[in-house]
C-alpha positions as CSV (number, residue, x, y, z in Angstrom):
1,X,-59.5,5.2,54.4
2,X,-59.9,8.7,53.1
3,X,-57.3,10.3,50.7
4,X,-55.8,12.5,53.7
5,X,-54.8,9.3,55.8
6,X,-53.3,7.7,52.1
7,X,-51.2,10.5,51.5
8,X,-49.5,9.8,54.9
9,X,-49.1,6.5,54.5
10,X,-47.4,7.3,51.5
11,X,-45.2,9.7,52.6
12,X,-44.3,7.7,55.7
13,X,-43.2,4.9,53.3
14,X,-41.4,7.2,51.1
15,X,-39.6,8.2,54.3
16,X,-39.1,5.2,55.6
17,X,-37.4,4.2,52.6
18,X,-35.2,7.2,52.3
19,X,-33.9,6.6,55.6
20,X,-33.3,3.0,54.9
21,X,-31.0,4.2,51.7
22,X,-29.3,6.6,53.8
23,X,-28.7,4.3,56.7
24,X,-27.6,1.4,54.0
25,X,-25.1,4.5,51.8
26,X,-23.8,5.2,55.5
27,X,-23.5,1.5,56.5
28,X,-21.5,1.2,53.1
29,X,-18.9,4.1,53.6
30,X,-18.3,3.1,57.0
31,X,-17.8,-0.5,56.3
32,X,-15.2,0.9,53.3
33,X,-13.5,3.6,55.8
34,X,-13.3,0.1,58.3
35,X,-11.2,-1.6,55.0
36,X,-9.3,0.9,54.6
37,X,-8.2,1.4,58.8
38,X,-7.7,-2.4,58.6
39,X,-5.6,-2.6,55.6
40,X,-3.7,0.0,57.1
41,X,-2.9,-1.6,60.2
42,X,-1.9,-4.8,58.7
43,X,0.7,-2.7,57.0
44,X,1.8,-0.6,59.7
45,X,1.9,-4.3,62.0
46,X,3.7,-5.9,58.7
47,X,6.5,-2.7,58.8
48,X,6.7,-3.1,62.6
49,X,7.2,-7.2,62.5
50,X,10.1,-6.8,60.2
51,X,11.1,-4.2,62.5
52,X,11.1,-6.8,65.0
53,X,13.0,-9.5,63.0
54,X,15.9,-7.2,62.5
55,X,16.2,-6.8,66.3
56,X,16.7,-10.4,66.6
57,X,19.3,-12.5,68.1
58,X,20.6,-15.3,65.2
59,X,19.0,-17.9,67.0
60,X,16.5,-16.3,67.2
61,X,15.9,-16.0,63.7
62,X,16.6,-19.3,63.1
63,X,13.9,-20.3,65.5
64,X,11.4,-18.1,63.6
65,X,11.9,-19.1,60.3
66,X,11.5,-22.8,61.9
67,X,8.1,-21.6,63.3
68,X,6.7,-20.0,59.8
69,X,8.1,-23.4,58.0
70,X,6.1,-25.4,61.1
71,X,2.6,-22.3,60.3
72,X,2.9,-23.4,56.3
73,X,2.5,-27.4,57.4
74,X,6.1,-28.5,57.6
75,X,6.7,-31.3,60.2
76,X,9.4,-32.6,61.6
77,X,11.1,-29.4,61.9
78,X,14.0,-28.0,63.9
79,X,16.5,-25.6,64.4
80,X,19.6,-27.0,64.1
81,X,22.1,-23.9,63.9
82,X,25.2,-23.5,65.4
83,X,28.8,-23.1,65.0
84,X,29.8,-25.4,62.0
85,X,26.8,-26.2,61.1
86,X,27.5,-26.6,57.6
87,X,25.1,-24.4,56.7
88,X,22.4,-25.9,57.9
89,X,20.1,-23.6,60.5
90,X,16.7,-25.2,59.8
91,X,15.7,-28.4,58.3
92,X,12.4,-30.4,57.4
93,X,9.9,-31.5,55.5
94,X,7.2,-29.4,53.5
95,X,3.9,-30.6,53.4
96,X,4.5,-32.7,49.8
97,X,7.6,-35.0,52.2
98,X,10.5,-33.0,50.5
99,X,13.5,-32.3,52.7
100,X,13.9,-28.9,53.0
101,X,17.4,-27.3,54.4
102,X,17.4,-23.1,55.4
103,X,20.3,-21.2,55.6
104,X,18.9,-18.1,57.4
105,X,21.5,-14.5,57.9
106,X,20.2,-12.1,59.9
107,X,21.3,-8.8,58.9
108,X,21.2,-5.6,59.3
109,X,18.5,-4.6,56.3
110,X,21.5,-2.1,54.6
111,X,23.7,-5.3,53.8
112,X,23.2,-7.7,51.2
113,X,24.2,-11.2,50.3
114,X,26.8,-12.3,47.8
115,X,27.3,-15.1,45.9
116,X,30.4,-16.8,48.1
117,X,27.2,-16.7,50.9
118,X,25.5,-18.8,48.5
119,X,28.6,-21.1,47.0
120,X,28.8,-22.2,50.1
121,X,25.5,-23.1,51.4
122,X,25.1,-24.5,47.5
123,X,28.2,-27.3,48.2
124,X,26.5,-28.6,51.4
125,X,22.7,-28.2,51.4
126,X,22.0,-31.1,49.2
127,X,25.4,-33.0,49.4
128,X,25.7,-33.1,53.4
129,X,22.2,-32.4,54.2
130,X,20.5,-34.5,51.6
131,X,18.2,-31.0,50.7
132,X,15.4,-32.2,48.0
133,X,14.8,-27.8,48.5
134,X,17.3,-25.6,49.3
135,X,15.8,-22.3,50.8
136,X,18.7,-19.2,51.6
137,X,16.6,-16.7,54.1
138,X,18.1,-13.6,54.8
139,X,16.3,-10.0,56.3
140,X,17.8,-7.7,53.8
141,X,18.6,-8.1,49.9
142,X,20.8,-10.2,47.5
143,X,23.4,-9.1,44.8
144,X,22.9,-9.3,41.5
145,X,25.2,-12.3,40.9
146,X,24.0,-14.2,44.4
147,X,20.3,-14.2,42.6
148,X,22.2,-15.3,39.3
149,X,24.1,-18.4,40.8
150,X,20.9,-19.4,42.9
151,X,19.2,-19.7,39.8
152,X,21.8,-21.6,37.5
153,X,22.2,-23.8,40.9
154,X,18.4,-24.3,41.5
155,X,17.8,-22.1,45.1
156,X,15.4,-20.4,46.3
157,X,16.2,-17.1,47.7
158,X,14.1,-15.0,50.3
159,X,15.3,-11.2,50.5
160,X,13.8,-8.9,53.3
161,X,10.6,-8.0,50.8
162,X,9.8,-12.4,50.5
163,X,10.3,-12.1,53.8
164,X,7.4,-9.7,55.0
165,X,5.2,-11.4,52.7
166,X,5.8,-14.5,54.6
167,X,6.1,-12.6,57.8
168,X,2.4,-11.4,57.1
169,X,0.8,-14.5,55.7
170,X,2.2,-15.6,52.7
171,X,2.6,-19.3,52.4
172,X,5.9,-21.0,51.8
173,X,4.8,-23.0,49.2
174,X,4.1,-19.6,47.3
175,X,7.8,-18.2,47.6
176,X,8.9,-21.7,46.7
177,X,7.1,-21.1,43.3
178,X,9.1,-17.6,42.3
179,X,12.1,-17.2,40.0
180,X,14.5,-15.6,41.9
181,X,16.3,-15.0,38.5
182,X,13.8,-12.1,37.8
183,X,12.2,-11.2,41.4
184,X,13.3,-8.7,43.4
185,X,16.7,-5.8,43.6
186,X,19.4,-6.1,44.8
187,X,19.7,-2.4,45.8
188,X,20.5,-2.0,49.2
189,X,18.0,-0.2,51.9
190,X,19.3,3.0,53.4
191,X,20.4,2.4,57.2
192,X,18.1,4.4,59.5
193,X,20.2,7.5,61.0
């Protein structure tokens, strides 16, 4: 092989290997700019679910809490809302056997929840409905002194922002874990004009 013929074979490596770090520096970027669209679309799908939630009848709602309790491994779970109900819209087991009793309010996301709203579900959640956990859903925010009594009274709260983490993924057992004492506002969210 004479020098001539080397020097190509060279340079054809060289730019074959160039190419290949372009071609890998491109594959990078557009696996990054694919992230980001996808990130981005779970958001815009997250906004648009809650969207969807707040259009809801309250059956409805009940019935889709029910089905993310039944997604996060609950069993034995139903709906059982309706007038005097005692406060009691869903009930079940999570996945360690505990009974778990849900309260759910859809409202519009500019209300809030008060502490009466939680005095009551408080007096019959574990003493009619035998709750081992106590779980108040609602799809907008609680007051200041709601979040205070459900943590001197041992309940777990889930405002409008718990709920689009569990709307989008986040497992029950996770909210279960927070201190509601700390989490969250209890600002209210404009109403849309």
């Amino acid at each position: 092989m004479g020098i001539g013929t080397a020097v190509l074979v060279v340079l054809a490596v060289l730019g074959v290997g160039g190419l290949a770090g372009v071609l890998v520096r491109a594959g990078r970027r557009e696996a990054e700019a694919e992230r980001v669209r996808l990130a981005e679309q779970a958001r815009v799908q997250a906004v648009r679910s809650m969207e969807g939630v707040w259009s809801l009848e309250p059956a409805e709602f009940e019935e889709y809490v029910a089905d993310l309790c039944r997604r996060d491994g609950c069993t034995e779970v139903r709906r059982v809302g309706a007038t005097n109900d005692l406060g009691a819209d869903v009930m079940g087991r999570l996945p360690d056997g505990r009974k778990i009793v849900v309260q759910c309010k859809r409202y519009a996301k500019h209300r809030t929840v008060g502490s009466p709203d939680l005095q009551k579900f408080n007096g019959t959640a574990r003493s009619e409905h035998g709750a081992d956990v106590p779980v108040f859903v609602a799809s907008c925010k609680f007051t200041k002194q709601a979040r205070a009594f459900a943590a001197r009274h041992g309940l777990v709260l889930v405002d409008v922002d718990l709920l689009g983490f569990w709307n989008s993924g986040t497992a029950l057992a996770t909210l279960l874990d927070l201190d509601i004492s700390r989490s969250g506002t209890n600002r209210k969210l404009a109403p849309d004009n």
